[in-house]
N, C-alpha and C positions, 0 to 999 in steps of 0.2 A: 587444573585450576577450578575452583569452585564459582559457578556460572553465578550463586547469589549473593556475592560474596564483596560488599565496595558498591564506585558508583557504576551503573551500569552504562556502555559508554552508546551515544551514539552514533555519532559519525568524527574523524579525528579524534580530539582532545577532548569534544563538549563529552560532556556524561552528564546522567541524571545521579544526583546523589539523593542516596536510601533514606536519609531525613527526612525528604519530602515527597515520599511517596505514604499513602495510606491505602491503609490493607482491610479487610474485610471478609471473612468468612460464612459458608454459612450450606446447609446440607443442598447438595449436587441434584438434579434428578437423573444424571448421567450413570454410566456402568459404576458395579460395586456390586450390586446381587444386595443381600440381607444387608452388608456392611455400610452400603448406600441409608441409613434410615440412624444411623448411630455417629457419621464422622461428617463433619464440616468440610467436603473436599472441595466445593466451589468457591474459586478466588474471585474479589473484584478489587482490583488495582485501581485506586485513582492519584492522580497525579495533579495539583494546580498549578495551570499554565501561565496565567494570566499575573500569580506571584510568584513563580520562579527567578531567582538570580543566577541558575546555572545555565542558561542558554543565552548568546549574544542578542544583543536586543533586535537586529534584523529577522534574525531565527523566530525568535516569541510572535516578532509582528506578523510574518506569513505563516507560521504554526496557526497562529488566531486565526486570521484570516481564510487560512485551509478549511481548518476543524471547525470554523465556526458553526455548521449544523450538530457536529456533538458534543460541542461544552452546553456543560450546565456550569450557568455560574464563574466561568475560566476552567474548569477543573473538567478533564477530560479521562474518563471510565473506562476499562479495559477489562473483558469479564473471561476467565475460562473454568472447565468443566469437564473436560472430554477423559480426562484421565481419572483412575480411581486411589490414584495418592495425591495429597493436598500439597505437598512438597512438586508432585511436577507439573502439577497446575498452577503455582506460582509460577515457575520456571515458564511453561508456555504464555502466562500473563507478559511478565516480564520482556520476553523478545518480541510479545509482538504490542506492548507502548514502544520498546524504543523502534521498530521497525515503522510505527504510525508517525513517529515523532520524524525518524531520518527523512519518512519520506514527505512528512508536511514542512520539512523545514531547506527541505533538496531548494538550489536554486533553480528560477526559471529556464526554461531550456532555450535556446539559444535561436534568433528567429533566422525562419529559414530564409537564404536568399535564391533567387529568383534566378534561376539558367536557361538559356535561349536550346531549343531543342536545333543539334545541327541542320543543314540545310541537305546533307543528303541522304541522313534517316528517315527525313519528310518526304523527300524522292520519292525514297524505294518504295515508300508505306503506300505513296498515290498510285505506285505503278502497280502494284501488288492490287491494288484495289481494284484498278480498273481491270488486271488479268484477271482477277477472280469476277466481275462483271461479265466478262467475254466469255469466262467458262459457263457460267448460269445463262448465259443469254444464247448460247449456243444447246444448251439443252431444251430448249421450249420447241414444240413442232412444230412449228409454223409454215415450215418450207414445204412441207407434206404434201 
């Protein structure tokens, strides 16, 4: 299957669709050698959050809320370079908005509750402690 190929999905059903992403090229200073100086391999992906209709509106609201240090404007930037073809540095832009997206929009995780530590792992812990007391305290020369 062709990875750029439709909307890209997030997580379940939601998917970003390709309408509303904007592209941006533009020369790399990443590997290429000579090639590097002649071909637009650096991608920047942006995507606008804040007008999107393809995420359920809980998702947008803690998406926002997540990312709110890196929107500009709603519109959240995803930049790669590391590769010397512009095709798989879309591809690496690509997985990693929606991997920013899956996991600004992940729900909260679930609070922890609170277990009483048994009564006779606390035992053992106090007896253990004071055996080890006994052994240090038996190594000092005093008795001499």
């Amino acid at each position: 299957m062709d990875a750029m190929s439709g909307p890209y999905v997030i997580r379940g059903s939601v998917s970003v669709p390709e309408a509303e992403l904007m592209w941006r090229f533009s020369r790399s200073s990443g590997p290429g050698g000579q090639h590097v100086n002649t071909s637009d391999s650096q991608v920047e992906l942006r995507f606008d959050l804040a007008a999107t209709e393809a995420l359920p509106e809980v998702w947008k609201e803690r998406a926002l809320q997540r990312l709110e240090s890196r929107l500009v404007a709603g519109v959240v930037a995803v930049r790669a370079s590391e590769h010397r073809s512009q095709w798989r540095n879309r591809e690496t832009a690509l997985v990693r908005l929606a991997s920013l997206l899956a996991e600004a929009t992940a729900p909260p995780p679930k609070p922890r509750r609170r277990t009483r530590i048994p009564r006779g792992i606390n035992e053992r812990r106090l007896r253990e402690k004071k055996q080890r007391g006994e052994t240090k305290r038996g190594r000092s020369g005093r008795d001499w």
